[in-house]
Backbone bond lengths (Angstrom), bond angles and torsions (degrees), N, CA, C in turn:
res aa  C-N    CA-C-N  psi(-1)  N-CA   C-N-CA  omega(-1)  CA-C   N-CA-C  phi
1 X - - - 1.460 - - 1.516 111.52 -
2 X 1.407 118.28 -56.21 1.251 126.51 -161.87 2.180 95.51 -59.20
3 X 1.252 93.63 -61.82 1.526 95.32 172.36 1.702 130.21 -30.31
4 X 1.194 94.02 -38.39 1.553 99.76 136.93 1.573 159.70 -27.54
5 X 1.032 78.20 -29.94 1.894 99.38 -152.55 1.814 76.36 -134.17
6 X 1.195 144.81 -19.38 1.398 105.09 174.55 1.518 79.59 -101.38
7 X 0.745 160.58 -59.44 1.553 142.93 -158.70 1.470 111.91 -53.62
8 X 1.676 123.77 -9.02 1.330 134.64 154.36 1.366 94.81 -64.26
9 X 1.176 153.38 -67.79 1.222 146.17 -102.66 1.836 89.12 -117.88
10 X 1.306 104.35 -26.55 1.932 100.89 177.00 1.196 86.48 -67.88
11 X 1.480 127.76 -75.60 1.401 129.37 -138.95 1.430 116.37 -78.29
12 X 1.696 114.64 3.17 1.180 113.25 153.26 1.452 134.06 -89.94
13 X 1.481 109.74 -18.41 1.032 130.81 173.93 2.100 107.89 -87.70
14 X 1.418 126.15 -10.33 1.471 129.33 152.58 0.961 101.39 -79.87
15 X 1.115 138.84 -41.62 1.880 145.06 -165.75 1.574 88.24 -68.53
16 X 0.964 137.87 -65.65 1.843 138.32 169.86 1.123 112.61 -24.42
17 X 1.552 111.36 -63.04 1.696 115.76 -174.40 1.303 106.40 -68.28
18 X 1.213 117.80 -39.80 1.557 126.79 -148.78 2.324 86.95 -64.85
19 X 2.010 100.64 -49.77 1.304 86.67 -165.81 1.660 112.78 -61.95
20 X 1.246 105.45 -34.01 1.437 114.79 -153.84 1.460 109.87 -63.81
21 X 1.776 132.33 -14.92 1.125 161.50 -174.77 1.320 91.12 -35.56
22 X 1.050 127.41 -77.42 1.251 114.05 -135.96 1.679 104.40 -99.32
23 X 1.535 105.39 -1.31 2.075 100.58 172.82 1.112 106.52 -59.63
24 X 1.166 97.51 -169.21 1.606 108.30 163.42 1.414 117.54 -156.34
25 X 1.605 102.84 43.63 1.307 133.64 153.32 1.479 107.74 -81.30
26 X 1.595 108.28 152.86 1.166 128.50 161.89 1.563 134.18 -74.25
27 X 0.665 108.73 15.79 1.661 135.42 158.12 1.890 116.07 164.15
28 X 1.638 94.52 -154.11 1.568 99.25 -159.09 1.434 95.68 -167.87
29 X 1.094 140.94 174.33 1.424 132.41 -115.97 1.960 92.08 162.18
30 X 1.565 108.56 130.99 1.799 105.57 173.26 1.284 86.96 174.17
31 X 1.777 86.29 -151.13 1.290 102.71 -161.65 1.697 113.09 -157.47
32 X 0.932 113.16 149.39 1.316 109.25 -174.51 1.637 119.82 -118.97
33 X 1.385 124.94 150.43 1.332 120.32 170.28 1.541 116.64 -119.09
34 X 1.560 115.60 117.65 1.622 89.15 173.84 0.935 124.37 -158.21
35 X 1.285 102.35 124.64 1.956 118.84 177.03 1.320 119.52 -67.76
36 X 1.501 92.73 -176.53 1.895 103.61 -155.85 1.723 97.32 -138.82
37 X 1.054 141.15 146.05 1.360 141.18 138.41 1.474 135.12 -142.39
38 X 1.216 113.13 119.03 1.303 133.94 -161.39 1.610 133.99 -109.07
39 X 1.211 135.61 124.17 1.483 107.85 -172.33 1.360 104.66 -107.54
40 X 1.484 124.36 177.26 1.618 131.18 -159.07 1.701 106.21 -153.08
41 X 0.966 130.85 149.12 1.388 141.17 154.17 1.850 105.85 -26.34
42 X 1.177 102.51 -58.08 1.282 103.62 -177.36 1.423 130.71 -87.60
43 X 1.208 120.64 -63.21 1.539 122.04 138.57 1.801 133.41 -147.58
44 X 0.951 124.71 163.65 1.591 132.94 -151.30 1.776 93.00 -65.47
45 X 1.294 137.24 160.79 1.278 131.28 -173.40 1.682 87.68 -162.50
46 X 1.424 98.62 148.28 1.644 124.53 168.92 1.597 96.40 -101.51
47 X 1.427 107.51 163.33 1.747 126.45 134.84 1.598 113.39 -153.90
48 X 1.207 104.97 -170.88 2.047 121.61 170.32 1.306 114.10 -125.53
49 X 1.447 74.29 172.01 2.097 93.14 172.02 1.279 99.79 -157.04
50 X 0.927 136.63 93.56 1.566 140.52 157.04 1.470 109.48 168.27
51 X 1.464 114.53 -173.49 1.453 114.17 20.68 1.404 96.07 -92.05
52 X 1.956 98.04 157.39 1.647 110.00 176.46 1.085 88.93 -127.03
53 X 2.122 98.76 148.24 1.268 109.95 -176.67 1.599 110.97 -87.23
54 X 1.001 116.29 135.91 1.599 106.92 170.16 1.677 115.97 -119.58
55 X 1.294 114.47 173.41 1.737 124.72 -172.71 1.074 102.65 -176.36
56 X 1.539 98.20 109.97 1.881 135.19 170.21 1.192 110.63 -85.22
57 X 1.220 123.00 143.70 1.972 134.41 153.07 1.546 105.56 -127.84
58 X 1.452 113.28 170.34 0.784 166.15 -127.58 1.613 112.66 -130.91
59 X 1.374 123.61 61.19 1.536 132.96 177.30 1.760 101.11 -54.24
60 X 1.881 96.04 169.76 1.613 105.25 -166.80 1.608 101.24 -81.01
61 X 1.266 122.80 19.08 1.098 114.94 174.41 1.752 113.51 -122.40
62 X 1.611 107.69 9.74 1.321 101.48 167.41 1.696 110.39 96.53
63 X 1.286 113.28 -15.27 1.125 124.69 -178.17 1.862 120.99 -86.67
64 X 0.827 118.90 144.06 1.862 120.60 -176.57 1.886 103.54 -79.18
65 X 1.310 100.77 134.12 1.605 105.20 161.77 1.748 101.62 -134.71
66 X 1.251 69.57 148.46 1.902 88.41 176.51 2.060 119.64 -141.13
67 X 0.469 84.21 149.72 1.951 84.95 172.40 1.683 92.01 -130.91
68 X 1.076 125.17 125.47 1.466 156.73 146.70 1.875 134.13 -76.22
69 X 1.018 103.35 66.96 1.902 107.11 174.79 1.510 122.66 -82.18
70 X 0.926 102.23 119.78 1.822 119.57 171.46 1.430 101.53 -110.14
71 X 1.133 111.67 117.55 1.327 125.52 155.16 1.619 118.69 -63.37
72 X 1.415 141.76 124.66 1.214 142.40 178.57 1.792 104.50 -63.71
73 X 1.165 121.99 -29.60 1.274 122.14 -158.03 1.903 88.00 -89.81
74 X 0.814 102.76 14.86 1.919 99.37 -167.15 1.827 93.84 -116.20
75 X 1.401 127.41 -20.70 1.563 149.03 -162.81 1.752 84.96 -89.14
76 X 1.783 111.63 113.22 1.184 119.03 174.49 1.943 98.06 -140.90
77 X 1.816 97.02 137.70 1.247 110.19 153.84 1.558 140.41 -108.90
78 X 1.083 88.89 11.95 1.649 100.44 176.33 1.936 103.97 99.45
79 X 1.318 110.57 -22.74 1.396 114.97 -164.00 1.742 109.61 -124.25
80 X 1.440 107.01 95.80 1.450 112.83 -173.81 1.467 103.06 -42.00
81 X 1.175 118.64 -61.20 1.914 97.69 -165.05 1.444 119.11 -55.44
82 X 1.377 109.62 -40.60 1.698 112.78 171.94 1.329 107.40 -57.30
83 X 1.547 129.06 -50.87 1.250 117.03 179.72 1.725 112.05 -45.21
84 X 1.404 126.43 -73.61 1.525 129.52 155.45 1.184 110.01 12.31
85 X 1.401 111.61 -85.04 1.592 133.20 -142.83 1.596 89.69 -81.81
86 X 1.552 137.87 -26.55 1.191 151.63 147.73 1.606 114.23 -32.15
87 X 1.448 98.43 -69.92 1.550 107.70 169.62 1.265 139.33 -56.04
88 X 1.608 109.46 -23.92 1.575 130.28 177.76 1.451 96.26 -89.90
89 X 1.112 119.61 -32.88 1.429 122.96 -164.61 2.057 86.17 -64.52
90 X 1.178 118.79 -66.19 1.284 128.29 170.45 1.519 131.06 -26.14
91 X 1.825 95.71 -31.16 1.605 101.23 -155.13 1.372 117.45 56.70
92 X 1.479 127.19 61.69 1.660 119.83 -147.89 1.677 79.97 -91.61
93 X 1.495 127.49 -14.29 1.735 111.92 -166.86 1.840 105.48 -73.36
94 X 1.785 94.97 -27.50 1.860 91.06 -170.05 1.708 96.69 -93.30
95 X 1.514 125.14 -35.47 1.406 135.54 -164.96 1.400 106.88 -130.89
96 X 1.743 106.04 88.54 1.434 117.48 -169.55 1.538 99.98 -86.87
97 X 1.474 144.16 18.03 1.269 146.71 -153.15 0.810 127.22 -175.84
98 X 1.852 137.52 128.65 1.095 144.51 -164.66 1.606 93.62 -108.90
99 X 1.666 112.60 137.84 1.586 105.59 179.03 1.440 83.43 -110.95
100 X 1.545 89.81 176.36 1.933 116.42 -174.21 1.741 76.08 -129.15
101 X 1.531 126.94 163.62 1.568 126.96 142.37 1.116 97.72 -131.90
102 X 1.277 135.27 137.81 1.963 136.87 148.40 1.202 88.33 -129.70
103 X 1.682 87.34 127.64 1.913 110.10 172.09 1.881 81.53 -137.44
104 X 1.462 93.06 153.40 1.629 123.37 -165.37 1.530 113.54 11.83
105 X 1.817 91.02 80.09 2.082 91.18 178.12 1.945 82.62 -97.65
106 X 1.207 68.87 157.81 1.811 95.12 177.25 1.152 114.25 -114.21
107 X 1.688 135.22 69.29 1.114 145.20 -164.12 1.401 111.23 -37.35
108 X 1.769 136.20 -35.20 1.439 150.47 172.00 1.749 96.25 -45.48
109 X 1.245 114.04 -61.48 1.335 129.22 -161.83 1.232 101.65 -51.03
110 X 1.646 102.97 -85.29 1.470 102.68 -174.00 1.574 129.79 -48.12
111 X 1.473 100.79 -34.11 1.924 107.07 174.47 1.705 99.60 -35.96
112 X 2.007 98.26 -68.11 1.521 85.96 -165.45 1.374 126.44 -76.29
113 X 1.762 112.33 -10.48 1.741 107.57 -177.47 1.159 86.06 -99.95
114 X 1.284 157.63 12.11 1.455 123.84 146.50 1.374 107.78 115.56
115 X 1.745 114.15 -29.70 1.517 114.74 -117.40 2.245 76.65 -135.78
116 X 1.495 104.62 151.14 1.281 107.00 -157.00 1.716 80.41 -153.27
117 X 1.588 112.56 97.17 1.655 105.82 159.57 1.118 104.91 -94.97
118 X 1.652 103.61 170.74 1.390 139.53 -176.38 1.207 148.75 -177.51
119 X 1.215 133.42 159.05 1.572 106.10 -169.49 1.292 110.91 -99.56
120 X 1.241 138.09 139.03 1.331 118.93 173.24 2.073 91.58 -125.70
121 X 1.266 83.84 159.84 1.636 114.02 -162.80 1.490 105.58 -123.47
122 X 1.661 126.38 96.71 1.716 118.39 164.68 1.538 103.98 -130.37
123 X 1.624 87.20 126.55 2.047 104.68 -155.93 1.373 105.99 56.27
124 X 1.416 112.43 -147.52 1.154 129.15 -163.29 1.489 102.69 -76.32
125 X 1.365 147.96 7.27 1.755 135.52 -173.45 1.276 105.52 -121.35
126 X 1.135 135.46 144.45 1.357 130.31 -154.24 1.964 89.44 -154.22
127 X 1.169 114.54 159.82 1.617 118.66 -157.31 1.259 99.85 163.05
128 X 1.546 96.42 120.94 1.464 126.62 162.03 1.962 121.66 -39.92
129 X 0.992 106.84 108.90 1.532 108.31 -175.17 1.820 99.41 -128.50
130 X 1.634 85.57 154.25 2.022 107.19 -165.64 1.348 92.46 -116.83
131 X 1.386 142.70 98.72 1.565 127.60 157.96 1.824 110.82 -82.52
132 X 1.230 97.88 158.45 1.139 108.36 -153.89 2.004 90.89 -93.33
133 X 0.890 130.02 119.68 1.751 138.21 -161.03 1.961 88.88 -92.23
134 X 1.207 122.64 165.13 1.658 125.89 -176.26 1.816 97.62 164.76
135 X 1.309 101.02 128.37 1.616 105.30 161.00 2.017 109.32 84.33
136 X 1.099 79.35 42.44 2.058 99.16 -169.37 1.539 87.62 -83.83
137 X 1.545 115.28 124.47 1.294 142.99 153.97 1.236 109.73 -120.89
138 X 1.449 112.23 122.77 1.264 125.64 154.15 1.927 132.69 -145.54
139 X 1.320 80.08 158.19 2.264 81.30 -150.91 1.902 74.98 -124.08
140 X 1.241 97.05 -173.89 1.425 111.08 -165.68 1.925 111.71 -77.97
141 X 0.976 114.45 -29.46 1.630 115.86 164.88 1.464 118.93 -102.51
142 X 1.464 118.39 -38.62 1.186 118.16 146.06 1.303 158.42 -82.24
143 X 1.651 126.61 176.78 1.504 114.77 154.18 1.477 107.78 -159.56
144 X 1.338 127.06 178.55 1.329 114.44 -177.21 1.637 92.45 -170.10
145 X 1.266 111.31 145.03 1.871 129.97 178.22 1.211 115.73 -152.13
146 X 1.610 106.79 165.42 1.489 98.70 -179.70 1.690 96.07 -114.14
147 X 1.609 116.79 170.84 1.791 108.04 -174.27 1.268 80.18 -142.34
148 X 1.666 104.83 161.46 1.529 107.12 174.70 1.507 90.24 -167.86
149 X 1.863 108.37 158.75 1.292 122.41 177.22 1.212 123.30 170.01
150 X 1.103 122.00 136.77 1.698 138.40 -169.52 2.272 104.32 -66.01
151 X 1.090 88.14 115.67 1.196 95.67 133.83 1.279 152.90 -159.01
152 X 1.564 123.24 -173.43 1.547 102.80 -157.75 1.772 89.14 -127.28
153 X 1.686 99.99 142.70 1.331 108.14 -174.19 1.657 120.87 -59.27
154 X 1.388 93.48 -39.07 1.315 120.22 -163.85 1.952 103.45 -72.99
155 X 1.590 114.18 -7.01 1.235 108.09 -175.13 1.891 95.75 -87.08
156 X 1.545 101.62 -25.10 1.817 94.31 -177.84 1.134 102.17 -105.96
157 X 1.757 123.77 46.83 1.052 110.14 170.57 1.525 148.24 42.50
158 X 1.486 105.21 30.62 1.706 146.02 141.99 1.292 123.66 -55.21
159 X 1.197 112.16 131.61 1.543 120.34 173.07 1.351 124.21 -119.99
160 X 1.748 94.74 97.31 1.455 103.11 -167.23 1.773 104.98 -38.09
161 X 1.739 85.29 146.70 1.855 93.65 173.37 1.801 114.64 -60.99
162 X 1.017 102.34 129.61 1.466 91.89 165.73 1.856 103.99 -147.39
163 X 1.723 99.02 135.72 1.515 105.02 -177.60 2.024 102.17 -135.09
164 X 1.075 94.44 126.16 1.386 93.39 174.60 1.665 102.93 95.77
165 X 1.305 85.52 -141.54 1.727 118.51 164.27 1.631 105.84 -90.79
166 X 1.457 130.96 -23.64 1.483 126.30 173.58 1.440 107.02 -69.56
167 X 1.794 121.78 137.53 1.342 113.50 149.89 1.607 115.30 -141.81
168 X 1.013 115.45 144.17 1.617 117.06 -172.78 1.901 112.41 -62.75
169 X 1.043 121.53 146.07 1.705 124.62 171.16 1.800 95.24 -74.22
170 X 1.506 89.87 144.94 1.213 98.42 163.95 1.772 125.92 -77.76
171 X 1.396 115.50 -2.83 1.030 135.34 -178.46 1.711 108.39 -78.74
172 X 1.451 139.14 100.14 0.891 139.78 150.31 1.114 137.80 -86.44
173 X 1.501 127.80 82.54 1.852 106.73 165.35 1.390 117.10 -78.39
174 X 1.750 89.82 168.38 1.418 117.28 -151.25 1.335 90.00 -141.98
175 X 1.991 96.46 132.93 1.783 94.03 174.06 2.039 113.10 -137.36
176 X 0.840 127.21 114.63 1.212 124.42 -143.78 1.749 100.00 -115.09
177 X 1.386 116.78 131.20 1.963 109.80 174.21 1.419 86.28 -123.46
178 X 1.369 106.76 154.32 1.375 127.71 -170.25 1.301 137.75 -133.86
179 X 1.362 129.67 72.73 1.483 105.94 -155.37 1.401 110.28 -101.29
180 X 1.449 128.67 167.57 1.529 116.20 -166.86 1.645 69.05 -141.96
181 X 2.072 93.95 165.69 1.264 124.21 139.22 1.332 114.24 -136.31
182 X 1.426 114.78 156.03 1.345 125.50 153.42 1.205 106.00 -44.02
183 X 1.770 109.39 138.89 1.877 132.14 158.57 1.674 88.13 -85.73
């Protein structure tokens, strides 16, 4: 689940760069929304994490950087014990935060390939992730997109929750909307 919600937090923070691309302001300023979906032994379950605020600039090479934080304690499914067993799953007492990093996105690029890398960081393992960018509006101060992308717990070395006879898929999607403005 939680894996979820930081791959919200990359692809809201590419969704930033991606809008801010084409100003020619020194940064940009929004917000992000982002869901989670997961399946289980018993049955398939959603949650969120946001909204988180985010703020992009503008490196000497023209390119967007961002840092992206999700707090684990902010990651809700509607169902306190799953949330818990969510949070332990996290270690949320030693690693209260899921990071996003984008250093030099090229908002041109990704618009037309679709495709938005990044690093995302949960606890100590950190790994290159591609969300998939769709539904890009942009007007002259603004822009706004949606990002999305699979991941698997077991690649950051997570151990899906499992209690009973229930156990979570290691398969997490992640769905992220993004809106920016010009600073």
């Amino acid at each position: 689940m939680p894996t979820r919600s930081s791959t919200g937090f990359a692809l809201l923070l590419c969704a930033l760069l991606a809008a801010a691309g084409s100003a020619r302001a020194q940064g940009a300023r929004g917000a992000l929304d982002v869901s989670f979906a997961a399946t289980s032994t018993l049955h398939d379950f959603e949650g969120t994490a946001g909204p988180v605020r985010v703020s992009i600039s503008q490196d000497a090479t023209r390119g967007w950087s961002a840092d992206v934080t999700i707090p684990v304690a902010q990651m809700k499914t509607g169902n306190g014990w799953r949330d818990e067993n969510m949070r332990s799953m996290f270690d949320a007492a030693h690693h209260p935060q899921i990071r996003g990093r984008f250093r030099g996105v090229d908002p041109e690029r990704v618009r037309s390939s679709g495709k938005l890398p990044f690093m995302l960081q949960i606890r100590d393992v950190e790994r290159p992730v591609e969300a998939r960018v769709t539904h890009w509006q942009q007007g002259e101060r603004q822009a706004e997109f949606d990002a999305e992308f699979d991941l698997s717990l077991e690649a950051f070395r997570l151990e899906a929750p499992r209690t009973f006879f229930v156990s979570v898929g290691d398969t997490v999607h992640v769905s992220v909307h993004l809106k920016l403005e010009r600073t």
